[in-house]
MMTF fields as JSON, N, C-alpha, C and O atoms, coordinates in Angstrom:
{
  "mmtfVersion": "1.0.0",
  "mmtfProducer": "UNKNOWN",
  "numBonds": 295,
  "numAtoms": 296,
  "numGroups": 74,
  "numChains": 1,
  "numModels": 1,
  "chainsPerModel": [1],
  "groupsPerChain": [74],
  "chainIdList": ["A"],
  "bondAtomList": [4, 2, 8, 6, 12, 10, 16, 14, 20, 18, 24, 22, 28, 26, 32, 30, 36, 34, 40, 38, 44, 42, 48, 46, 52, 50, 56, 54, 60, 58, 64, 62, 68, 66, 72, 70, 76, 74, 80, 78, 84, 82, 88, 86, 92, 90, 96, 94, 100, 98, 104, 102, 108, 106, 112, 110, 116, 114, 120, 118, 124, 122, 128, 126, 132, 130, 136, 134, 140, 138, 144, 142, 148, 146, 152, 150, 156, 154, 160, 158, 164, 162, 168, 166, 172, 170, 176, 174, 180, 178, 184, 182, 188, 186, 192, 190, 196, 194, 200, 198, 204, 202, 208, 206, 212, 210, 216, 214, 220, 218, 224, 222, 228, 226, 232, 230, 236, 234, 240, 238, 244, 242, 248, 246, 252, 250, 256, 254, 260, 258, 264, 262, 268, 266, 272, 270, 276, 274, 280, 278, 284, 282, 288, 286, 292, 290],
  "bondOrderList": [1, 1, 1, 1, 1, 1, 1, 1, 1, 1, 1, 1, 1, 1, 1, 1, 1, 1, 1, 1, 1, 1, 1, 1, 1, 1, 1, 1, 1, 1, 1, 1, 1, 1, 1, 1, 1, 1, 1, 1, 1, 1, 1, 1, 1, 1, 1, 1, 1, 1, 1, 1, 1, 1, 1, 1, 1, 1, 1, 1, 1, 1, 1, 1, 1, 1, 1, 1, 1, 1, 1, 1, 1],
  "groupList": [{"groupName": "UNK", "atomNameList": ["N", "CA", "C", "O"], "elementList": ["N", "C", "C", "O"], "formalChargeList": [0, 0, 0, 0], "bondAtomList": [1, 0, 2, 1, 3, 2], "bondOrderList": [1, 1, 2], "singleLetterCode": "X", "chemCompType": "L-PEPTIDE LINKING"}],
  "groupTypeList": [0, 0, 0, 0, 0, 0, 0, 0, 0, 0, 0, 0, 0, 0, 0, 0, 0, 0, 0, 0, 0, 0, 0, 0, 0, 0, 0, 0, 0, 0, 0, 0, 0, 0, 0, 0, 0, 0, 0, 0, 0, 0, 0, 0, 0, 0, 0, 0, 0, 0, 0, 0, 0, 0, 0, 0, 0, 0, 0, 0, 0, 0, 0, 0, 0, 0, 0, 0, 0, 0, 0, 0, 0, 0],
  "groupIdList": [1, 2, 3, 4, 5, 6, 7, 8, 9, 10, 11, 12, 13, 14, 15, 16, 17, 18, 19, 20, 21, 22, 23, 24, 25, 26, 27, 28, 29, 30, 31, 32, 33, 34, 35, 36, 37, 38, 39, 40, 41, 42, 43, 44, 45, 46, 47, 48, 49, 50, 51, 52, 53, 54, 55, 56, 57, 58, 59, 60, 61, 62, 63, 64, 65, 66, 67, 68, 69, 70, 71, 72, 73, 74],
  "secStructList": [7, 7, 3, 3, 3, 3, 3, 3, 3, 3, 3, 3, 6, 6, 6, 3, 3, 3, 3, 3, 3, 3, 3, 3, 7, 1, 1, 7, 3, 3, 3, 3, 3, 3, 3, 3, 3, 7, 7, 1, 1, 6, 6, 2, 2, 2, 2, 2, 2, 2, 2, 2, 2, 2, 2, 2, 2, 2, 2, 2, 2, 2, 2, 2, 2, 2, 2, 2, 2, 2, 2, 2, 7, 7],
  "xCoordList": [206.569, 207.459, 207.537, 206.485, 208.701, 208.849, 208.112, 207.953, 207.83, 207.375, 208.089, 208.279, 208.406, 209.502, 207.846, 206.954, 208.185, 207.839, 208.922, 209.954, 208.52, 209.52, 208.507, 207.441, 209.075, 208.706, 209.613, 210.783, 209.305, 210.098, 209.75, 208.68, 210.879, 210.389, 211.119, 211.035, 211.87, 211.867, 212.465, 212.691, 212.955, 213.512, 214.94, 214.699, 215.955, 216.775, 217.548, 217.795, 218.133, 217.739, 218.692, 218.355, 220.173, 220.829, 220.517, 221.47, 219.079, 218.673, 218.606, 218.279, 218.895, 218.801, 217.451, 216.752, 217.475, 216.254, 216.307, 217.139, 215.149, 215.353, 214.353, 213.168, 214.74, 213.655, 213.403, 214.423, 212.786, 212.732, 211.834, 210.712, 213.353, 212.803, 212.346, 213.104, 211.356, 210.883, 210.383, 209.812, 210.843, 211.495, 209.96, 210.59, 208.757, 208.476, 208.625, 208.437, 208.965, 209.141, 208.159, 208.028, 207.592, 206.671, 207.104, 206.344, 208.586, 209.359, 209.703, 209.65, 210.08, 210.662, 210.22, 209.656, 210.594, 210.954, 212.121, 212.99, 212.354, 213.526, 213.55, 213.409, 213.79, 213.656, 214.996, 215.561, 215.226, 216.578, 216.161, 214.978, 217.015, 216.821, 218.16, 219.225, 217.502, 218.847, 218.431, 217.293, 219.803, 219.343, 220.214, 221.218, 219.465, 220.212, 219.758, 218.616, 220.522, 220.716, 219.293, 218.832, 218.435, 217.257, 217.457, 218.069, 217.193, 217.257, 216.019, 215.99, 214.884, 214.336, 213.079, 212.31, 212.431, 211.231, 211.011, 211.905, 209.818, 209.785, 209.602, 209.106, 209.787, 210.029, 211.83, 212.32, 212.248, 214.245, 214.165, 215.098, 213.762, 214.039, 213.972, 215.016, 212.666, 212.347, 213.45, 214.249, 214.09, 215.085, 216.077, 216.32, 216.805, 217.694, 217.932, 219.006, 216.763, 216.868, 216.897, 217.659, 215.894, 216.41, 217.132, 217.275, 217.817, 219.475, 220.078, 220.497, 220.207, 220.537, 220.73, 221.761, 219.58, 218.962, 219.536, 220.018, 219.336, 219.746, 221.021, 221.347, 222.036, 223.652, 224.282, 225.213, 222.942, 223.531, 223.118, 223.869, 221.733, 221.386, 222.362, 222.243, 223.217, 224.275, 225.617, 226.294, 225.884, 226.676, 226.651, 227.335, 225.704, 225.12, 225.295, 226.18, 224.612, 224.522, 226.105, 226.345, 227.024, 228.031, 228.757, 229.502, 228.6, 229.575, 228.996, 229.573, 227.581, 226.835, 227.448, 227.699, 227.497, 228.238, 229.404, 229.526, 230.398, 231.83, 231.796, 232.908, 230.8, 230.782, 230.366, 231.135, 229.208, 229.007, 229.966, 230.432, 230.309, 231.428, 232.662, 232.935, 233.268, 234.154, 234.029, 234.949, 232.503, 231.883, 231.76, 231.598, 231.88, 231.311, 232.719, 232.775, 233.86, 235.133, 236.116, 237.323, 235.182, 235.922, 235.705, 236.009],
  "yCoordList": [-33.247, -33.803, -32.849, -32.588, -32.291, -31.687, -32.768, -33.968, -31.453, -31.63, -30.794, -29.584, -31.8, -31.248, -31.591, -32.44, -30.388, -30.051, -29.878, -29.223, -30.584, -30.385, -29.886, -30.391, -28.851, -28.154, -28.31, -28.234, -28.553, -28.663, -26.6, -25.996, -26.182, -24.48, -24.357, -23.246, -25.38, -25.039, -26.179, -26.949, -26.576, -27.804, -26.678, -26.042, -26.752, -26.134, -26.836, -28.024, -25.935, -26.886, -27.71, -28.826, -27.558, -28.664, -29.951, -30.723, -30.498, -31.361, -31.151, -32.128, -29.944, -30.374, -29.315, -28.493, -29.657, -29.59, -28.967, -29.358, -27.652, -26.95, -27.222, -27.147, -27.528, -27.844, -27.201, -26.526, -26.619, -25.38, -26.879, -27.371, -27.268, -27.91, -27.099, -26.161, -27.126, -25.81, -27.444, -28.387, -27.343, -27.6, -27.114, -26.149, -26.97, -26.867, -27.699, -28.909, -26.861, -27.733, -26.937, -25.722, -27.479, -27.051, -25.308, -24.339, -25.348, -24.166, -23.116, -21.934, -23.566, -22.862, -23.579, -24.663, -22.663, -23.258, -23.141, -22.461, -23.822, -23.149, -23.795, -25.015, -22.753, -23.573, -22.802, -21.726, -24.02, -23.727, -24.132, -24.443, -24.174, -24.679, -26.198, -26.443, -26.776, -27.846, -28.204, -28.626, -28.014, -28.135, -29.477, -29.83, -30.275, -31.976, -32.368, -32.049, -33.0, -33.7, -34.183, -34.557, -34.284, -35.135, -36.458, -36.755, -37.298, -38.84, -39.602, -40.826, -38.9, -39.298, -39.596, -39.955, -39.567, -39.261, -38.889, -38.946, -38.415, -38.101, -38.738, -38.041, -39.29, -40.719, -40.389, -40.173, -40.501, -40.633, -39.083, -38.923, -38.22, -37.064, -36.844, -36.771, -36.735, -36.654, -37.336, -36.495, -38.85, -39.595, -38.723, -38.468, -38.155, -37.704, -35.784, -35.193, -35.243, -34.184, -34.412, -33.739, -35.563, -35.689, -36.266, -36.29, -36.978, -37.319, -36.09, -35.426, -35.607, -34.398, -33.713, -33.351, -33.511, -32.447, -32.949, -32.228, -34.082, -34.705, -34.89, -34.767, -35.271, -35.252, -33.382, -32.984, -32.651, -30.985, -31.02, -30.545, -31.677, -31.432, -32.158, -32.004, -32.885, -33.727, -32.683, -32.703, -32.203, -31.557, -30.129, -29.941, -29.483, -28.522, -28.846, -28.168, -29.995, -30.159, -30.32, -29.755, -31.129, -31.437, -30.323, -30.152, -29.324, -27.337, -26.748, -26.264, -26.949, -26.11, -26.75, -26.193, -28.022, -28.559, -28.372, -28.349, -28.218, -27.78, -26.198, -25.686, -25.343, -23.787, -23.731, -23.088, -24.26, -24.252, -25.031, -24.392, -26.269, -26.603, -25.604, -25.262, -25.311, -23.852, -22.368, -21.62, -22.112, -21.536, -21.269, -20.203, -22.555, -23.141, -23.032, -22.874, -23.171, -23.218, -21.882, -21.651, -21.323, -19.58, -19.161, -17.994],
  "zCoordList": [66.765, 65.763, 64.579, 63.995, 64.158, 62.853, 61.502, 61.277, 60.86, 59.417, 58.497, 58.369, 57.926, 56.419, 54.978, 54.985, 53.936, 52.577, 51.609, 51.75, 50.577, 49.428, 48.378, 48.026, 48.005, 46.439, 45.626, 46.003, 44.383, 43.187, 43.006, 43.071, 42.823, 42.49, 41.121, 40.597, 40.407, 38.819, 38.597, 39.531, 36.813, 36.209, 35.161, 34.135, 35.688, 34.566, 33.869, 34.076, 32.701, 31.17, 31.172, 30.776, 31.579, 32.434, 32.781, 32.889, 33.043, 33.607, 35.225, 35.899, 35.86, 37.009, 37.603, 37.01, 38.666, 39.422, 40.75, 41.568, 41.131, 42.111, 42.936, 42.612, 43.964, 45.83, 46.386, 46.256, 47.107, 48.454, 49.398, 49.282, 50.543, 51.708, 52.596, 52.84, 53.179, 54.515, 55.358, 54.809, 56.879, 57.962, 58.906, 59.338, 59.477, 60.388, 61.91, 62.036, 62.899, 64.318, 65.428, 65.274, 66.345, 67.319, 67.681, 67.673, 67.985, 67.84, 67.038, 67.377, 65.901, 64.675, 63.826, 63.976, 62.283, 61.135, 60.577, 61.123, 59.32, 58.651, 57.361, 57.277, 55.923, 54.617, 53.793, 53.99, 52.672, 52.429, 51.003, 50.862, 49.862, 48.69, 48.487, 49.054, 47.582, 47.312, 46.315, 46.107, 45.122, 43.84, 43.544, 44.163, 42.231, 42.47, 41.014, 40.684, 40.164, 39.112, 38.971, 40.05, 37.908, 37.651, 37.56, 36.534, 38.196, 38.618, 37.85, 37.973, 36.984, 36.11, 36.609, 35.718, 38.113, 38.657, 39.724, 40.568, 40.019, 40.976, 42.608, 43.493, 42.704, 43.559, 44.259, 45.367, 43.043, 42.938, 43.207, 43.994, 43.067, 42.882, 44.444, 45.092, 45.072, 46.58, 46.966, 47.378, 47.08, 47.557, 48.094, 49.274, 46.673, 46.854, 47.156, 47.049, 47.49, 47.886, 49.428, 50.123, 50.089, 51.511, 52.256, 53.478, 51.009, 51.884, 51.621, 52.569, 50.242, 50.889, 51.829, 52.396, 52.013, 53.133, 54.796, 55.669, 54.816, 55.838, 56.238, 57.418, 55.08, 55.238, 55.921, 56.621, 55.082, 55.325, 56.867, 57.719, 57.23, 58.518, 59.901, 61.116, 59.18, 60.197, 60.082, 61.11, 59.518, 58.906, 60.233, 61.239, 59.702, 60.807, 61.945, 62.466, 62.959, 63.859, 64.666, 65.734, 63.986, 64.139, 64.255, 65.219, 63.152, 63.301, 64.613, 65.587, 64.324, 65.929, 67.613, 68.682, 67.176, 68.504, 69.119, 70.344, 68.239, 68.378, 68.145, 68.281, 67.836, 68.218, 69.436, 70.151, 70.109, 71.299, 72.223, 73.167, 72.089, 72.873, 73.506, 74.657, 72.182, 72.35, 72.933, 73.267, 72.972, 73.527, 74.928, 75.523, 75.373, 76.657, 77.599, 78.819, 76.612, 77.256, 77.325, 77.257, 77.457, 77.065, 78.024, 78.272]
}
């Protein structure tokens, strides 16, 4: 089963707030940053970096499917 980490890697003066998600899987890894409005703790903060993370990860899966689909039909 994958294991996801969230780091907070800075607070800019904006109010918003920088993540580095890193992704380990039995296979691979993979880490990305996602930066997101301060929601006022850290609780809300985690929340919303992994929907984040998760909407990008549906997102992905969905482009990778229809590249390989097309792929497949060539």
């Amino acid at each position: 089963m994958a294991k996801i980490e969230l780091k907070k890697v800075e607070q800019q003066l904006d109010h918003r707030g920088l993540y580095r998600v890193k992704m380990n899987t039995d296979a691979d890894h993979m880490e990305f940053p996602i930066g997101i409005q301060d929601q006022g703790s850290a609780t809300a903060n985690e929340t919303v970096v992994l929907t984040s993370a998760l909407a990008f990860a549906e997102e992905l899966e969905a482009a990778a499917r229809l590249r390989l689909e097309a792929a497949t039909r060539r």
